[in-house]
N, C-alpha and C positions, 0 to 999 in steps of 0.2 A: 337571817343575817349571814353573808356569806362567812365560810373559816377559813382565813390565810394560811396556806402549807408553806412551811420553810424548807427550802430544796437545798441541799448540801452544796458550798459551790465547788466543792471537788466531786460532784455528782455534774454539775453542770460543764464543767470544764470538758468531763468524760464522753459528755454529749456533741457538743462541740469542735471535740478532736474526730468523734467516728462520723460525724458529717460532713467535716472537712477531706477525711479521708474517701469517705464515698464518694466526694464529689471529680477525687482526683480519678478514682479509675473507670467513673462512666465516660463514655468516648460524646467526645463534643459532639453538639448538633450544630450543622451547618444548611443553610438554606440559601439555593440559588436563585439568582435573578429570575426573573422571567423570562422566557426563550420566547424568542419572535416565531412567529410559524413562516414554514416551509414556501407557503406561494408568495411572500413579501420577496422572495429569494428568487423563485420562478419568476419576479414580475420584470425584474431587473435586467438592464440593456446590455447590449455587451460593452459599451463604452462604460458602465457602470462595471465593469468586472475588477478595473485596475485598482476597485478597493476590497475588492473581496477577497478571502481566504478560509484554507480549506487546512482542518486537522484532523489526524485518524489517530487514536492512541488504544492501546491494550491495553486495559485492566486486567486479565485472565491470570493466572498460575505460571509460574516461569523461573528457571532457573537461572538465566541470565536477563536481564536489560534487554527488554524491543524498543527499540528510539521509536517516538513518535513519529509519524509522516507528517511536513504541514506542505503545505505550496500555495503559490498562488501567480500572478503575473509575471514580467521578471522586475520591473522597477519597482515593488510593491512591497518592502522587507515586512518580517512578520514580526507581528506584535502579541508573542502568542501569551504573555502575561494579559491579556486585554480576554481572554478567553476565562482564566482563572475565575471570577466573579461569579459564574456562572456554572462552577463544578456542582454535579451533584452528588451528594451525599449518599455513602455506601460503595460507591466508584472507584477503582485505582486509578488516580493519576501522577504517581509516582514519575512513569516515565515523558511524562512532559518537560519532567525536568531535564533533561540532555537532548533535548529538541531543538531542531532547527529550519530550517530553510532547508528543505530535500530537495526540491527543484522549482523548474518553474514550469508553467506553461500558459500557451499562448489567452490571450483573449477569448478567441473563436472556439479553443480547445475548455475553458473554463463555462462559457456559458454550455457546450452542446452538454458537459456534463453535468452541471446543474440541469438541462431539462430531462436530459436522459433518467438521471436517478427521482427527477419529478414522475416518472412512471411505475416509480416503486411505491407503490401505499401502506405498505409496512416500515418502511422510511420514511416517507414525508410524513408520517402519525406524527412523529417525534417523541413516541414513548423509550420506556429503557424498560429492556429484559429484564428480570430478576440474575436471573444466570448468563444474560449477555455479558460477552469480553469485548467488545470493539466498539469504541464510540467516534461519529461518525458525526465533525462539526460545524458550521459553518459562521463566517463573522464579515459583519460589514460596519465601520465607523464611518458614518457623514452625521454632514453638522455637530459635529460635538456628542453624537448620542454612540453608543456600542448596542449593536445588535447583534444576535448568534442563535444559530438553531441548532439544536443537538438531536441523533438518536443514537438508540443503541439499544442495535438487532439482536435477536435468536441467533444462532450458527447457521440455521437454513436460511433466513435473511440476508444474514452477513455474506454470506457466498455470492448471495443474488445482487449483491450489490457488487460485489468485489468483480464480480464478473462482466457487470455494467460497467462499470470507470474502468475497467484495461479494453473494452471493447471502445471505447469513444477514445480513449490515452493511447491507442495503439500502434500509431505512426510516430509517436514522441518516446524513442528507446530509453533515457534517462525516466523517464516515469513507470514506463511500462516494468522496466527492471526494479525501480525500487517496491513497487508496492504489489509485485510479483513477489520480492523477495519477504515485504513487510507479513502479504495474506498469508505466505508459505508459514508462517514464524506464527503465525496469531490462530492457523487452522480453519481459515475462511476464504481457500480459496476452490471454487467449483472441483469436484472430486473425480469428474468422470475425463478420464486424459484421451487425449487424439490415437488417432492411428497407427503403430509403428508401419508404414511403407519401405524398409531396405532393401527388400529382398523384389521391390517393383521400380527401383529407381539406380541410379550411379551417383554417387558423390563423389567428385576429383579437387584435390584441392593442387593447384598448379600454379607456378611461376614465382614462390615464394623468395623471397629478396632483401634484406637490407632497406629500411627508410632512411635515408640520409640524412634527412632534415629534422629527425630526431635519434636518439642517440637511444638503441635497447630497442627499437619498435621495428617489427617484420610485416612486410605487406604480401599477400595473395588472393589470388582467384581462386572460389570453388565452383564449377559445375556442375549443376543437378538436370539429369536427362530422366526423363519417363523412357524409362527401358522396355515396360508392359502394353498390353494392349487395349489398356484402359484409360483414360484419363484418370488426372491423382486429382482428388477434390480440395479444394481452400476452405481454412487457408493452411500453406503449408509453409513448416517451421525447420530450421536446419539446428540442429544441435552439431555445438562443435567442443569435444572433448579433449584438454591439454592434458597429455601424462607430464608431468614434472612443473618444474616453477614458473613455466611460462605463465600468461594468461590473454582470454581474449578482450578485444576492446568493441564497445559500443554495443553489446550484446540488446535484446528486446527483453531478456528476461531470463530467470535462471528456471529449471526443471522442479517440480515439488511431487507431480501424481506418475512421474516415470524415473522411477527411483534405480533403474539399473542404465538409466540415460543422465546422470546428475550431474547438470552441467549445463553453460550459458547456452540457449537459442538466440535465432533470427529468425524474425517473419520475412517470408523471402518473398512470399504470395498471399498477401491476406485478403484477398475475395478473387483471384482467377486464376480457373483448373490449371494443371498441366497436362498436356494434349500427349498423344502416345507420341512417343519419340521427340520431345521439342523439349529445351534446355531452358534453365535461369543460370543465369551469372549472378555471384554476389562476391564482392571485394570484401577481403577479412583485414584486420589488423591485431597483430599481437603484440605483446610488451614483454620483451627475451633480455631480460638486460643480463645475465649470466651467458647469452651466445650459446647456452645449449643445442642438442639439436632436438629442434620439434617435434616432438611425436604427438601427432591429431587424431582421434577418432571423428566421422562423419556419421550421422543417422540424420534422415528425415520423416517426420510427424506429419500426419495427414489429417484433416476433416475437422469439427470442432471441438471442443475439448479444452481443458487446461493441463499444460502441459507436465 
């Protein structure tokens, strides 16, 4: 016959409170949707791109706030709460929250990079690093349904990618510049920098002037002449260096692996040499609204590399 124990109920209360309490400090479990794979993405047209959208966020170590990258078309606003469902667990995605619309780019420019980084098979896996910082998203809603593919690479991955999307984004300077500056910040962008050529080339910056038509913005020409008797190999990039408050406009990207060069570039040449003796023109614009007087440094980058 069994024997009934009477358990104090200030014994049980006691039970009940350290359960309670345990339960508060384990950290929730969260479990994501399922992530569509990678070729449903690849399969997709480019008239189909106007619903697609693309998010890069860092989880890593940081002292200050990396805003999210998202983009996508430009009439395509981002709905990047439609992403959320789908975090996974153990992830920072803190800073999604101050995220926004970074830019846009074109159709033709969104599909070549969907196929382009379809040549990466450490990304299209769509696994996640244990020690991966960069998650690397993608989302399409038709008919009613939300679809998203996620990875998130190694460091040596994430370069290889970073390095894929400014090679395909590289004529569109609003992109190029931000996720130059985004990979600079997250530590995933290719390490090995281009060529300093100065000492084989001329940089002149001439005819600087007053813009009328807007009120604080200065415009000029710089010419870069192959002084040597070599030709300079592509692609090649112009850093242009403000001492004081000025700044330049419409840059392709800021400097991160030539740290004694830190400061906006231009691709002046991105796939054709400079022949010995034969010049590129590039029109600068700066934004002087103190009327200072400009002081520019000139260097130009050679060969490939990140700069």
């Amino acid at each position: 016959m069994p024997m009934k124990v009477q358990v104090p109920r200030s014994a049980v209360l006691s039970l009940l409170s350290l359960a309670v309490a345990w339960s508060m400090v384990q950290p929730a479990k969260t479990f994501a949707q399922t992530y569509t794979p990678y070729s449903y993405f690849a399969g997709l047209s480019s008239s189909d791109m106007s619903r697609i959208q693309v998010k890069l966020t860092y989880g890593g170590p940081q002292n200050v706030p990396v805003h999210t990258i998202a983009f996508a078309v430009p009439n395509n606003p981002m709905h990047l709460a439609s992403f959320a469902p789908f975090q996974r667990s153990g992830f920072d995605y803190t800073n999604d929250q101050i995220a926004q619309k970074s830019f846009s780019v074109s159709a033709q420019e969104l599909k070549a990079l969907i196929d382009s980084v379809g040549t990466l098979s450490a990304i299209t896996s769509g696994t996640a690093d244990p020690i991966g910082a960069v998650s690397f998203a993608l989302l399409d809603t038709v008919s009613g349904t939300t679809k998203v593919f996620e990875s998130i690479p190694s460091t040596a991955d994430a370069r290889t990618l970073f390095a894929t999307m400014l090679e395909v984004l590289g004529n569109n300077a609003t992109a190029s510049f931000k996720l130059t500056a985004f990979g600079c910040a997250c530590a995933s962008l290719p390490t090995t920098p281009p060529t300093s050529v100065d000492s084989h080339v001329s940089a002149v910056l001439s005819g600087l002037r007053a813009d009328r038509s807007t009120k604080g913005r200065y415009v000029g020409q710089v010419k870069v002449t192959n002084t040597s008797g070599s030709p300079i190999a592509a692609p090649i990039r112009l850093v242009v260096k403000v001492i004081g408050p000025a700044t330049v406009v419409g840059a392709s990207g800021g400097t991160c692996n030539t740290p004694n060069y830190s400061a906006p570039y231009f691709n002046v040449s991105p796939v054709t040499a400079l022949a010995p003796g034969a010049s590129l023109n590039l029109k600068l614009q700066f934004m002087n609204p103190s009327a200072d007087k400009l002081d520019v440094e000139l260097h130009v980058l050679s060969g490939p590399g990140t700069p």
